[in-house]
Residue frames as qw, qx, qy, qz and C-alpha x, y, z in Angstrom:
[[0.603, -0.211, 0.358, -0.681, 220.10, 25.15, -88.70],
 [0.877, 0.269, -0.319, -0.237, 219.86, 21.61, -90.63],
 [0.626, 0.275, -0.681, 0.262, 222.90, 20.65, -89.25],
 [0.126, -0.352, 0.600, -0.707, 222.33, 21.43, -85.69],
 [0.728, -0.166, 0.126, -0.654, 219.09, 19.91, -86.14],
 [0.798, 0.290, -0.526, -0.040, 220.57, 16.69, -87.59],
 [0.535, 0.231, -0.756, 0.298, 223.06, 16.44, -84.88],
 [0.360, -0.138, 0.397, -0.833, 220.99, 17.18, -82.31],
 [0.910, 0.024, -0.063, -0.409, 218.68, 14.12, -83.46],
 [0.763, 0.239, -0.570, 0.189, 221.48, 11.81, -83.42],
 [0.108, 0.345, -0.646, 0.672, 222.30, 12.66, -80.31],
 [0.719, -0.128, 0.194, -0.654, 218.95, 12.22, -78.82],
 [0.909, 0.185, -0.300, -0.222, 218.73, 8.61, -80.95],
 [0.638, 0.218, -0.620, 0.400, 222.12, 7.41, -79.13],
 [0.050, -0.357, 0.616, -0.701, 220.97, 8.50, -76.06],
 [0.797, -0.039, 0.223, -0.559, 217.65, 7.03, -75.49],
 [0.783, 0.271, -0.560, 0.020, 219.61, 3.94, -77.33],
 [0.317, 0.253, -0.678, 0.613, 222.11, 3.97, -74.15],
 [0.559, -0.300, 0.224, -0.740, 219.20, 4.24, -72.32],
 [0.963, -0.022, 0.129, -0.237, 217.43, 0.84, -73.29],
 [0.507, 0.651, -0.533, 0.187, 220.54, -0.51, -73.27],
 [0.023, -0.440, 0.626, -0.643, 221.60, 0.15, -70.22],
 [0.730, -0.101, 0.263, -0.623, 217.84, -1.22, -68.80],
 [0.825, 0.223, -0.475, -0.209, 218.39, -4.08, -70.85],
 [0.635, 0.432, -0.586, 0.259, 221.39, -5.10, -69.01],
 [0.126, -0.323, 0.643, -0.683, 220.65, -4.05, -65.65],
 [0.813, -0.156, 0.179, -0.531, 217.45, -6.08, -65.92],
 [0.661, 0.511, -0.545, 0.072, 219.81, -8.84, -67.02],
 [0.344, 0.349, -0.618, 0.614, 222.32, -8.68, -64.34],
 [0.498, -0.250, 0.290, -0.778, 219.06, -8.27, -61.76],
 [0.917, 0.065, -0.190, -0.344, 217.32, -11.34, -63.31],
 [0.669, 0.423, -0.543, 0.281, 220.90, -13.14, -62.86],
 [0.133, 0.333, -0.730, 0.582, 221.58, -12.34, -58.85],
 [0.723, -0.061, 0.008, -0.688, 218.07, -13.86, -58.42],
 [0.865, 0.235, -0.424, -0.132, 218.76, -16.52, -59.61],
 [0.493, 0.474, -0.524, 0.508, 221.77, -16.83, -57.93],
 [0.249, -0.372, 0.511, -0.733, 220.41, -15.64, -54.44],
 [0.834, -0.172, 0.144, -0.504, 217.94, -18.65, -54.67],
 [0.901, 0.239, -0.357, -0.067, 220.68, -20.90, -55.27],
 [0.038, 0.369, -0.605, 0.704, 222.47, -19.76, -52.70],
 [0.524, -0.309, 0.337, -0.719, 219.86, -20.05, -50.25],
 [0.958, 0.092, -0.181, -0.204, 218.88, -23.75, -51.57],
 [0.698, 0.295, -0.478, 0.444, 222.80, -24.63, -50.32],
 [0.269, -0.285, 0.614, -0.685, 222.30, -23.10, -46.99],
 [0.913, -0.186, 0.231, -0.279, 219.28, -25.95, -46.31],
 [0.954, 0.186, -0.231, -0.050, 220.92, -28.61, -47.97],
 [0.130, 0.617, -0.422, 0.651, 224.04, -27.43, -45.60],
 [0.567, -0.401, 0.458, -0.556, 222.00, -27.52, -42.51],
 [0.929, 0.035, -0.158, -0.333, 220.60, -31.02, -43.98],
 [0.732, 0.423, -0.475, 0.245, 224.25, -32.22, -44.32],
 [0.010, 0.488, -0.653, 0.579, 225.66, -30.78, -40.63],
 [0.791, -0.163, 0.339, -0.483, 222.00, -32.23, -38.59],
 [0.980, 0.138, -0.099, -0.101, 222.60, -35.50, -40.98],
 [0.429, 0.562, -0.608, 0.362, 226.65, -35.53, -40.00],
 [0.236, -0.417, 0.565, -0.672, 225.94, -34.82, -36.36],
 [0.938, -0.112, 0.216, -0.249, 223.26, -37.76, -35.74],
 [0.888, 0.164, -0.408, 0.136, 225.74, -40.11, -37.86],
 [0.341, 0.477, -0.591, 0.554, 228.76, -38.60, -35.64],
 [0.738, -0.487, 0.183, -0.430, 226.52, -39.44, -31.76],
 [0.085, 0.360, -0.921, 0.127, 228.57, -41.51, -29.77],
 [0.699, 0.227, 0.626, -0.260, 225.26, -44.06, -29.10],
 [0.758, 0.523, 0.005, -0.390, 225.51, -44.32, -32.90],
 [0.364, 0.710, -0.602, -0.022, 228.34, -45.24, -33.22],
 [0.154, -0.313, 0.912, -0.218, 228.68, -47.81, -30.15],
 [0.773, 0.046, 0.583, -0.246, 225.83, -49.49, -31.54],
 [0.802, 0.471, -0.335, -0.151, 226.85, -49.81, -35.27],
 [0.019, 0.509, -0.842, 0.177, 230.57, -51.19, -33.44],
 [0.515, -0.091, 0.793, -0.311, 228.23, -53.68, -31.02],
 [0.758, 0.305, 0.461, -0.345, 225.68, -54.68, -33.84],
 [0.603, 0.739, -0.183, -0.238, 227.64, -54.34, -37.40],
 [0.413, 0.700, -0.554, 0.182, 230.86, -55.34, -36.37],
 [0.833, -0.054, -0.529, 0.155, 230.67, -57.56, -33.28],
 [0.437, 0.327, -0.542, 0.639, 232.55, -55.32, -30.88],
 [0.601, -0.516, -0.600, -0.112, 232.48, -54.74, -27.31],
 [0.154, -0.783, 0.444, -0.408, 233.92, -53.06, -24.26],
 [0.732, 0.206, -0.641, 0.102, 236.30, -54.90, -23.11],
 [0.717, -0.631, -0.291, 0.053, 236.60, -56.36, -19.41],
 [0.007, 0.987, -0.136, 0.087, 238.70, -54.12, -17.39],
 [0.740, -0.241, 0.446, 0.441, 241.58, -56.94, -16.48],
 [0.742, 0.424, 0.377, 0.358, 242.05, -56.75, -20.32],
 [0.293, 0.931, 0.007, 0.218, 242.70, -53.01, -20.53],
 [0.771, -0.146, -0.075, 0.615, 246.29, -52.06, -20.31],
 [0.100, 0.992, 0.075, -0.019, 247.62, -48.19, -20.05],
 [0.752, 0.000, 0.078, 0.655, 250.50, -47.37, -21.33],
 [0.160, -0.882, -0.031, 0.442, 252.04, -43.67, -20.69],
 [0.770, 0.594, 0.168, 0.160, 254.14, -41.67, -23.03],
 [0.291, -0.710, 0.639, -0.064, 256.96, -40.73, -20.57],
 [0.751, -0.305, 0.585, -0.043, 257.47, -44.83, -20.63],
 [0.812, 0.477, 0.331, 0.056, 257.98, -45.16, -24.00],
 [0.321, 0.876, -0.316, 0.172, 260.81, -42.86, -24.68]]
């Protein structure tokens, strides 16, 4: 009966171990995709921030004034424009 009792406590003592164990780790691995899901989520705004802050830089009025006011340029007078086809080139 000594031995049954014996292994019968050990058995208990490694299970309730494997218990808090197990809790340990899963609060772990919980505490971790938190973490994770709010860094995630902090890269979706800063995303949006990046596409809204792409899309204003990428506006053609932004662009034809940095050309007219940064750089001098202009639209040129239509005499000046020439078209050239790409049948005529071959």
């Amino acid at each position: 009966m000594n031995k049954l009792n014996a292994v019968l406590l050990a058995m208990s003592v490694f299970s309730a171990w494997s218990v808090v164990t197990s809790t340990h780790v899963s609060r772990q691995l919980y505490s971790d995709l938190q973490k994770e899901t709010k860094s995630a989520q902090q890269l979706d705004v800063e995303f949006g921030q990046l596409q809204l802050e792409q899309s204003t830089w990428g506006a053609h009025a932004v662009i034809e004034k940095a050309a007219s006011t940064r750089l001098g340029m202009h639209t040129p007078d239509p005499r000046q424009i020439q078209v050239i086809s790409s049948r005529s080139a071959i």
